[in-house]
N, C-alpha and C positions, 0 to 999 in steps of 0.2 A: 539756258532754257528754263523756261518758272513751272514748277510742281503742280499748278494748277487744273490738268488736265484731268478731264472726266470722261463719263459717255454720255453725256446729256443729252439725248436728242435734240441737233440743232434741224433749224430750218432748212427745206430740202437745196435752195439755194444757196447756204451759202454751203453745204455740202459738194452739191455739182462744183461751184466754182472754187472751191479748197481743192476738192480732185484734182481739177483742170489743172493748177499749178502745181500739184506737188507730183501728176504724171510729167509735165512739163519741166520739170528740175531733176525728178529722176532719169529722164531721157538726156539731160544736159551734165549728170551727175554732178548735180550741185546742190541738191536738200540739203545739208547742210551751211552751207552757204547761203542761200534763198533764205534757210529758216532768220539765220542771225540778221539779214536783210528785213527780214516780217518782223522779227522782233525791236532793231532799231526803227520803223516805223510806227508799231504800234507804241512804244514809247514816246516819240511824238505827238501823235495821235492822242494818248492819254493825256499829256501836260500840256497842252495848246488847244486852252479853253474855245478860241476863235475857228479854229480851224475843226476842232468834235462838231460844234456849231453850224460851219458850212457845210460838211457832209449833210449833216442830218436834213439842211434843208432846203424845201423844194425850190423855193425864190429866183434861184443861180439857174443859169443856160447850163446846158451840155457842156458850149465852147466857154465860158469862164469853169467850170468845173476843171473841164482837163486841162488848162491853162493853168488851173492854182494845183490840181496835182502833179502834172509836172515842176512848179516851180517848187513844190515841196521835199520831192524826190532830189531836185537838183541841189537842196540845201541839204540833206543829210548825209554824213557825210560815212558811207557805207563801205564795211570793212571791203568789199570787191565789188568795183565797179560795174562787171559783168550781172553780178545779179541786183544791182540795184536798177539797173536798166532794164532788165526781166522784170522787175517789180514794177517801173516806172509805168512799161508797156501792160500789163498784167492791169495796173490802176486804171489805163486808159481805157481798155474794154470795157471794166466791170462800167465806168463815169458812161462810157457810149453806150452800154445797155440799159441804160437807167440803174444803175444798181449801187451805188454810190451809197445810199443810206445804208445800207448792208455791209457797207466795210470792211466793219471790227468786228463782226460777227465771222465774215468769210476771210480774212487774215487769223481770227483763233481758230475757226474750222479746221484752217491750215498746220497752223500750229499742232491743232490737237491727231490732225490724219499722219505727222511727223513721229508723234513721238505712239500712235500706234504703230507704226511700221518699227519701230524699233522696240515694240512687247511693253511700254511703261502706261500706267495707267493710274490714276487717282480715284482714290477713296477716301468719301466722306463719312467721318466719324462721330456718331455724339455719345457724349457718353453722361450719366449722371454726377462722375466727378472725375478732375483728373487721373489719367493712365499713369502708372511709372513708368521707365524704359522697357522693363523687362516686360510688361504687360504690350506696350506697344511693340515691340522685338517681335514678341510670339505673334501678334495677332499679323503684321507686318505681313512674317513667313508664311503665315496659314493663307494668308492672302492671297499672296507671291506664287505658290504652291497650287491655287483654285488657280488663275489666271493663263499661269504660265510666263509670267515677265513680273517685269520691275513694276512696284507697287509704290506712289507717294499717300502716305496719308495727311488728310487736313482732319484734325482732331478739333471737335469744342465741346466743350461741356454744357451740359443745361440741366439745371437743379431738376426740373419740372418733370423728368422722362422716369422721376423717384430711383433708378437703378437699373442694370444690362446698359446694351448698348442698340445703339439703331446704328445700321452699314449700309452705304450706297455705294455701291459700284455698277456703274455703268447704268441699264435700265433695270436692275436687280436692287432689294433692296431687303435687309434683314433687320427684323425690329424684335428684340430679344429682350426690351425695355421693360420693365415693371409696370409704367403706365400701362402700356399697349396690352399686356397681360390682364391687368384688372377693365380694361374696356369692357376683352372678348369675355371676359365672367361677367363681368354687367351685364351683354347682350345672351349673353344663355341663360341669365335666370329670368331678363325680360320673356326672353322665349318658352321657358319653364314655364312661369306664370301665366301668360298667355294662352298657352297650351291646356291650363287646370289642373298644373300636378301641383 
């Protein structure tokens, strides 16, 4: 499973249809299964410049859609049969409702409504230089701790934030940055001033 997961607000579709499949594999008890199935597909998906291409676009019938997605499911070659057939059929509805372009959106939906049910969650981290461990350890825990589950972070630095850190998790979002500091004093002495003190 990749660490990348966030709370980003996706699109309400591809939410609906992430649902739909991951009630559908928990009624079959096979999230886990399903998942590693979504994830050898979106690997595909990723590296098959041709085939990112034919999703996206409108050109293709219905019937050559689910024709190339089924022959694509039929090529890969998925650790359990059972869910790649769930997948197979899962592809065919989204291709019969028009929803094809939406994909990779609604397979990471999926992705991402998985490793909520299991408490893990991704925060993004910028910081103005790099963390050591021990600073990443702690902030980790303090995380882990707010959340109540498993936390990944993706850490990058950017010179430009001068010092603190800015944190996104989920639709929350902590800017503790030195820039962001000297902004809101900028905009209080504009307002000072403005004011005539």
């Amino acid at each position: 499973m990749s660490n990348s997961f966030s709370l980003i607000p996706l699109p309400l579709v591809d939410q609906r249809y992430a649902q739909a499949l991951f009630d559908l594999a928990q009624e079959e008890g096979l999230v886990e299964i399903l998942e590693k199935a979504v994830e050898s597909f979106l690997m595909v998906l990723d590296q098959d410049e041709d085939l990112k291409h034919f999703v996206q676009s409108p050109f293709f019938s219905v019937k050559e859609q689910v024709k190339v997605m089924h022959s694509v499911c039929e090529n890969i070659p998925f650790a359990d049969e059972g869910a790649g057939q769930i997948l197979s059929r899962f592809l065919r509805v989204i291709t019969l409702n028009h929803r094809l372009r939406a994909l990779s959106g609604i397979l990471h939906a999926f992705q991402r409504r998985v490793a909520l049910s299991r408490r893990e969650f991704s925060a993004q981290i910028i910081a103005a230089r790099p963390l050591n461990s021990q600073q990443e350890q702690q902030l980790q825990s303090v995380l882990e701790s707010v959340v109540g589950g498993k936390v990944f972070l993706n850490i990058c630095v950017d010179p430009e934030i001068l010092g603190g850190l800015i944190i996104r998790l989920g639709s929350s979002q902590i800017d503790t940055s030195l820039m962001a500091k000297l902004s809101s004093l900028k905009i209080a002495l504009k307002k000072r001033s403005a004011d005539g003190y």
